[in-house]
N, C-alpha and C positions, 0 to 999 in steps of 0.2 A: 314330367320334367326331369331330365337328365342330373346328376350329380355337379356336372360343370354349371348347370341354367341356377340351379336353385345355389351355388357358390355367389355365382356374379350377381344375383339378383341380394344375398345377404350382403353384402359385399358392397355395392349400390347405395344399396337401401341405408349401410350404414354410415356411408358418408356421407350421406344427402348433405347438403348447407345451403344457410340463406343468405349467409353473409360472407365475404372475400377467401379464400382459401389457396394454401399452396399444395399443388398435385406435387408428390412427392413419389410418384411409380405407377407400379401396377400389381396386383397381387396375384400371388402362384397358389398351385394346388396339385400335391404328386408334384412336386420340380416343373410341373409346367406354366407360365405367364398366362394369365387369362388375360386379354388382349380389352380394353377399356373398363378393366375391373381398377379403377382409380382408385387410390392411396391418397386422402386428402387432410391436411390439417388445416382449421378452420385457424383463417388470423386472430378470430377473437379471444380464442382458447391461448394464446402462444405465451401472454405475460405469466402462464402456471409455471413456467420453467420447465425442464427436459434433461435427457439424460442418451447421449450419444456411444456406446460401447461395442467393445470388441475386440479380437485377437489381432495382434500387429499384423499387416498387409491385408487386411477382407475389408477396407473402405468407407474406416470411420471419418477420415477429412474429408473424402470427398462426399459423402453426408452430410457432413456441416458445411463444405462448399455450396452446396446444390442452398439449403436452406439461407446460406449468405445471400446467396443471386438473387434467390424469389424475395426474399423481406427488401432488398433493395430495388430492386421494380416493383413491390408495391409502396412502397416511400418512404420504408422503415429504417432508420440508420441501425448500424452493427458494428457492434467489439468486438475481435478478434482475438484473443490470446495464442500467438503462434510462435509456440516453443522448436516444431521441427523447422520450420522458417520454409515449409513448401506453401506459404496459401497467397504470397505475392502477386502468383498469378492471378487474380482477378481480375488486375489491373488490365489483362489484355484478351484478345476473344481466344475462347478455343480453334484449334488448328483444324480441328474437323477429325475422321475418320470413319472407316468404314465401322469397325465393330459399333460405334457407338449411334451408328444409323438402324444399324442393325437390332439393335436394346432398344432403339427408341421408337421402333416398328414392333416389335413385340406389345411393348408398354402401350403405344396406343398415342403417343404423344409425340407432337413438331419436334424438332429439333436447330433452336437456332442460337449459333456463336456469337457469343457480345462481351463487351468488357464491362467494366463496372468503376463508377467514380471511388477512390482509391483514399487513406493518407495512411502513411505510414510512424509510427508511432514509437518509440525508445525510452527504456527505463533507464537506460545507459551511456556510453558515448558512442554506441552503432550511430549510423544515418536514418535522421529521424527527425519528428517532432520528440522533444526532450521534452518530458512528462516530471513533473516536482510537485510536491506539496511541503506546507512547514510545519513546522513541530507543534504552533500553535493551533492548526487545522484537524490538529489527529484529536486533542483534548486530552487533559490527566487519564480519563479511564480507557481509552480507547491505548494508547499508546502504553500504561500500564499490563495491558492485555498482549499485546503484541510484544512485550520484553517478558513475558510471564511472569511478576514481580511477584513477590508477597502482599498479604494484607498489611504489614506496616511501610513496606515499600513502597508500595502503591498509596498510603496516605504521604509519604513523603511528594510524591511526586505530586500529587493534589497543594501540596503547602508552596512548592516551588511556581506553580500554574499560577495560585494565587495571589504570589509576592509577583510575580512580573505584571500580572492584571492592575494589579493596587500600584504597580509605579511604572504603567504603561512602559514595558518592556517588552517591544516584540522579540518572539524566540521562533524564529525564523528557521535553524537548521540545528543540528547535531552538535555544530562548536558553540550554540548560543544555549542550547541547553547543559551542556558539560564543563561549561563556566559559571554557572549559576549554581549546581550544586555542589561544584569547589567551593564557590566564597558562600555557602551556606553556613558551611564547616572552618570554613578561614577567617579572611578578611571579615565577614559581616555575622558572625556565629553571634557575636552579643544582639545584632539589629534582630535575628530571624528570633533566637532565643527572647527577645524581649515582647515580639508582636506573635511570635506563633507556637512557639513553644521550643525545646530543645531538639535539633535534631540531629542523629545516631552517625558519627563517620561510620561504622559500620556499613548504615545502608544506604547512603550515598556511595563509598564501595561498591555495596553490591550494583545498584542500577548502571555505573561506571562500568560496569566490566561487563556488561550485557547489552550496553552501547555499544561499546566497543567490539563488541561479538558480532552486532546487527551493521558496526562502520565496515567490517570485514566482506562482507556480503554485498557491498558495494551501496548501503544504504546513502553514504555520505554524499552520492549526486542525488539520490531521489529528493532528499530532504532540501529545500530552498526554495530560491525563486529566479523565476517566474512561475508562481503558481498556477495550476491548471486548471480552466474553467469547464466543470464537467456538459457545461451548456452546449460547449464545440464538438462534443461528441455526437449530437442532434442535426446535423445537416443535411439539408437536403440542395444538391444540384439545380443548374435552371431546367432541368427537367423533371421535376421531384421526383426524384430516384435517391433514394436515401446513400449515404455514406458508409461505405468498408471501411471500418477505421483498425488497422490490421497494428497489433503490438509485437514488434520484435523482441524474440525473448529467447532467440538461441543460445544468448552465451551467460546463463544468468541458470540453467538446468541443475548446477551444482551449487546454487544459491537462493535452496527455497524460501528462507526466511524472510529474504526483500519480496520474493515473489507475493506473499501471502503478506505482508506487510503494506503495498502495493492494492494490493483486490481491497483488502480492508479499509483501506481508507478513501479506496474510488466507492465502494459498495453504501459507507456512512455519508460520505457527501453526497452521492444520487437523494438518499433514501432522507436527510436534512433540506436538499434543497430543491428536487421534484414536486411539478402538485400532486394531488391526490388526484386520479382521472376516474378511479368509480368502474364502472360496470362499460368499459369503451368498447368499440367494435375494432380498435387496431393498438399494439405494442407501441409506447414510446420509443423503446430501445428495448436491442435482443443482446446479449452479452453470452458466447462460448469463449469457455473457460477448457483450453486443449490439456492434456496433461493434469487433469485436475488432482492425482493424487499426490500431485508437490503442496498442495497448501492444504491436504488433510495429513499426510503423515505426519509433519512436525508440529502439527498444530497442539499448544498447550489444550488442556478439557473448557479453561477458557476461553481462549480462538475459537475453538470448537459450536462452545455455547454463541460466541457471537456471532457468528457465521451462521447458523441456524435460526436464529434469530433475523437477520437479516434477510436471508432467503423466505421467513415465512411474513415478514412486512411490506417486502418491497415489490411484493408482484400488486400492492394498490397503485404506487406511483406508474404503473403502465410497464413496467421494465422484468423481463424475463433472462433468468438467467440456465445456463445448458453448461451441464458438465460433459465432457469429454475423457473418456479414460477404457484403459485394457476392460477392466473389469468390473461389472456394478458392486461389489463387497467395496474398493476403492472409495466408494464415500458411505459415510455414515448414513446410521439409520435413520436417523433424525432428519436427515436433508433427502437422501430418496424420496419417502414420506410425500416430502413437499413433489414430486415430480411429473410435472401431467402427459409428459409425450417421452416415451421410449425407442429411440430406436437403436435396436439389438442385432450388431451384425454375430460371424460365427466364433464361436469359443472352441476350445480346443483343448481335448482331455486327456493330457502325456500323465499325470500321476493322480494320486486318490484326491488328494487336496484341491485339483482342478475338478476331478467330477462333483464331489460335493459343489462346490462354488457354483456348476454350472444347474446342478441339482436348486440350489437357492435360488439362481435365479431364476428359475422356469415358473418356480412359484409368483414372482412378481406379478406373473403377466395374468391378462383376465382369462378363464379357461376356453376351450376353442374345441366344439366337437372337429373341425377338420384337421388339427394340430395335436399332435405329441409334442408338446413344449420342450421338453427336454432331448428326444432324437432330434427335432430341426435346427434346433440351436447349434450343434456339431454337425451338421448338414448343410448346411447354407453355404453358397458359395463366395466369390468376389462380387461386390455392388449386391447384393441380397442383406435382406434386415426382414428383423420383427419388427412390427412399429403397432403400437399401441398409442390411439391418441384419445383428448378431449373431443367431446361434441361441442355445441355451442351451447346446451344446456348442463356441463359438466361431466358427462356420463362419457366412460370407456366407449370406444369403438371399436368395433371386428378388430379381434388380433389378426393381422394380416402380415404373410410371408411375402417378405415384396422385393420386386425386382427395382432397383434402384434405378431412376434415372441419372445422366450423366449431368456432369458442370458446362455451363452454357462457357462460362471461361477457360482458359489456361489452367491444365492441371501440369503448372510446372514453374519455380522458381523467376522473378525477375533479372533480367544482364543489370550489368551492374551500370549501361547505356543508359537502358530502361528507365532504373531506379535512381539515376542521376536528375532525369528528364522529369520524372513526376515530382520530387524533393522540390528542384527550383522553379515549378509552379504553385508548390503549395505555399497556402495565405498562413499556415498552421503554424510552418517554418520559421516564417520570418517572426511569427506573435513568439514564438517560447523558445525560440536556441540562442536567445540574449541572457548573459547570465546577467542578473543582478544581487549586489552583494551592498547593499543599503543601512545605516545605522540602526544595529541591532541589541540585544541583550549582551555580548561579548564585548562589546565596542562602548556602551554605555558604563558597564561593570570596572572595567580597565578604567575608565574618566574616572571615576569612583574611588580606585582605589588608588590611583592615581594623587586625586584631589586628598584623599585621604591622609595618605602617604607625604604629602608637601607639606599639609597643617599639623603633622603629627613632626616635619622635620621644622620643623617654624617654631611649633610651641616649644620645643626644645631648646633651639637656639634663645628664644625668649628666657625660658628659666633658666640656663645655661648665663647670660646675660643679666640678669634677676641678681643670681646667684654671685656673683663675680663684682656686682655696683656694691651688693652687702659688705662682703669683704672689703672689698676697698673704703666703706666706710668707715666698718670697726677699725681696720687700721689708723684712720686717718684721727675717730676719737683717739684710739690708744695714746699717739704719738701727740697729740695737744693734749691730753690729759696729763702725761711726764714732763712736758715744757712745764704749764703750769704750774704742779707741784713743787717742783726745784725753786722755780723762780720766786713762791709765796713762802718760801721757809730763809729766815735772813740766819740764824744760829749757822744752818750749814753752809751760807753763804760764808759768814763771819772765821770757823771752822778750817775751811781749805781754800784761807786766802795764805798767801805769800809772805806776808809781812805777821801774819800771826804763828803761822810754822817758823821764820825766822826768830821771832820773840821766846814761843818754848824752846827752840835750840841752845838758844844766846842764855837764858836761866836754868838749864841742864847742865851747863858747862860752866859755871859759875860753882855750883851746887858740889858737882868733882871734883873743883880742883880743891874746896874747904876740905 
């Protein structure tokens, strides 16, 4: 048996599956396609998460395009994170062409153009379903995390959660939290100080000014409502083809803090409000995360820790998540860890600091007598990857060099026609780009001290009033107490009458002239 019989037959042998799977190529050996040497990841393996990488232009999107297509014909809905804003295309079939008849006669595999049910998604004011959540939704520690507060900061913020809880105050957005722990310190510093203890203008400061950091960022539309139900992300077509649900995030790249503020609180709702699906034979929901290394570099060591954490809990509720990025060092060690499908397009080694990186990752992958891990990785062309995947009993499969299949869609941007046309069909639309601005924590507080403010100018006027009847009284003793006195003494009546001053005149003058 030849070197090529005994490739294809490992090769085979190691994708066998029993259960649904997406053919994702064909594998090479020496640069050449072995022609039905299938590249297959099994659907059941897919909620392990995955890790899509590579040097800008060798054909990381369209990698995760191809795995968009296949999860949505087989009924899986899919999150998008699409920061270059080319993945619109799905919306319509590919155009055709010859090279890629070409790859797809190699590979072994049909080749057929289709579009894909589509919704387009906004963290912003793009054209979109407008995506919100409230402040109460994130929870004291979840939101502590994503401001990176301190440990007494963050009890602060726990004592504020609590005070709204205890007098049913929803805190709905940004201005409804940033009035509360004003009148912490102001208007209601005796109520807080009397039920929960004293708390620090200093560190209401500080959380203010870290608001304020995260309003900059454009936080202040994310936060509000209409809330978003993560249930909507789960649809399927009347033809059960799962949902693209593609998130614009072009102009938000120089604003990773929402970005990652954003994942986190979709990532805690999934994983709060998902069941547990167990040992399933198909992904609830697949979620790629394009640009992943916006929501690790700024991420606090806390982000960090929850972000790990989440990734290692929520591949039970069925839901897989796939990072996308230049380079696998780009995410922590902690989260690769967790990552059961690789696929590795080519790196490229212009200084020392690239070749180690690329050194690192060769080791990731499981060893390959056909493979030099490290020379194919700088070797691999356009639409070529290493793809290391799950079996269905957990185990690595052939690292295989593979020639990538193309996108059955449009590998190119929506007119803006287009994307006119899909918005005013969507039911998404019309449910969340209503804003609602409803009696909240702001609005409540202001009553308050409002109310507060009138009985404080009332009781004044009262003892002001009070104050003014007393006076007027003692006056009004004083002046009957001097009538009286005069009128009950008759001597001095007797004293400064007229006719008595006349009499001692009249015997004075008698008295001088003797």
């Amino acid at each position: 048996m030849s070197n090529k019989d005994t490739f294809f037959k490992y090769i085979t042998e190691g994708n066998t599956t029993k259960g649904d799977f997406i053919p994702v190529g064909a594998a090479m050996l020496d640069s050449e396609t072995i022609t039905g040497a299938h590249v297959k990841i099994p659907l059941k393996t897919m909620n392990r998460h995955g890790l899509i990488a590579g040097a800008t232009g060798t054909g990381k999107t369209k990698s995760l395009q191809v795995l968009a297509e296949n999860l949505s014909d087989k009924g899986v809905p899919v999150l998008l994170m699409d920061i270059k804003g080319d993945l619109s295309g799905l919306a319509q079939p590919s155009p055709g062409h010859a090279k890629i008849d070409e790859r797809h006669e190699k590979i072994g595999l049909p080749f057929e153009a289709k579009s894909f049910p589509v919704e387009i998604l906004t963290l912003s004011e793009q054209d979109g379903v407008r995506l919100r959540a409230t402040v109460s939704e994130f929870g004291p520690v979840l939101l502590s995390r994503i401001l990176d507060l301190s440990e007494t900061q963050t009890g602060v913020v726990a004592v504020i959660f609590q005070y709204c809880d205890d007098h049913q105050m929803p805190v709905l957005d940004l201005k409804d939290f940033k009035k509360i722990l004003q009148y912490a310190t102001q208007e209601g510093k005796d109520e807080f100080t009397e039920a929960y203890g004293r708390i620090s203008t200093a560190s209401t400061g500080a959380i203010l000014r870290k608001i304020v950091e995260l309003e900059q960022q454009g936080a202040d539309l994310f936060f509000g409502e209409t809330s978003f139900d993560v249930d909507d992300l789960l649809r399927v077509n009347n033809e059960g083809r799962g949902y693209i649900n593609i998130m614009r995030l072009t102009d938000i790249q120089d604003r990773p803090k929402l970005f990652s503020t954003f994942m986190l609180s979709l990532l805690a709702e999934i994983y709060s409000t998902f069941p547990e699906q167990g040992d399933s034979d198909r992904p609830e929901l697949i979620i790629f995360i394009d640009e992943a290394h916006l929501i690790f570099n700024e991420a606090s060591k806390a982000l960090l820790s929850q972000i790990e954490s989440i990734v290692k809990l929520i591949r039970s509720k069925g839901v897989g998540l796939y990072f996308v990025t230049q380079n696998p060092t780009d995410v922590p060690e902690g989260v690769l860890g967790q990552l059961g499908l690789k696929i590795q397009h080519a790196l490229r080694a212009f200084t020392a600091k690239d070749r180690k990186a690329i050194k690192l990752t060769a080791e990731n992958y499981p060893d390959s007598e056909y493979y030099d891990t490290t020379e194919v990785l700088t070797s691999l062309g356009i639409g070529e990857a290493l793809v290391s995947a799950l079996d269905e009993k957990g185990r690595p499969t052939p690292l295989a060099a593979t020639m990538m299949r193309a996108p059955m869609s449009r590998m190119d941007v929506l007119t803006e026609t287009e994307l006119g046309s899909l918005l005013s069909n969507s039911k998404l639309v019309k449910k969340y780009n209503k804003t609602v601005d409803r009696e909240s924590a702001y609005e409540m507080l202001n009553k308050k001290i409002e109310l507060a403010e009138t009985e404080e100018a009332k009781e004044k006027v009262r003892q002001e009033r009070e104050a003014l009847k007393k006076a007027q009284s003692k006056q009004r003793e004083y002046s009957t107490t001097r009538r009286k006195s005069t009128a009950m003494n008759p001597i001095v009546k007797v004293l400064t009458s007229a006719t008595f001053i006349r009499s001692v005149f009249s015997i004075l003058t008698k008295v001088i002239k003797k």
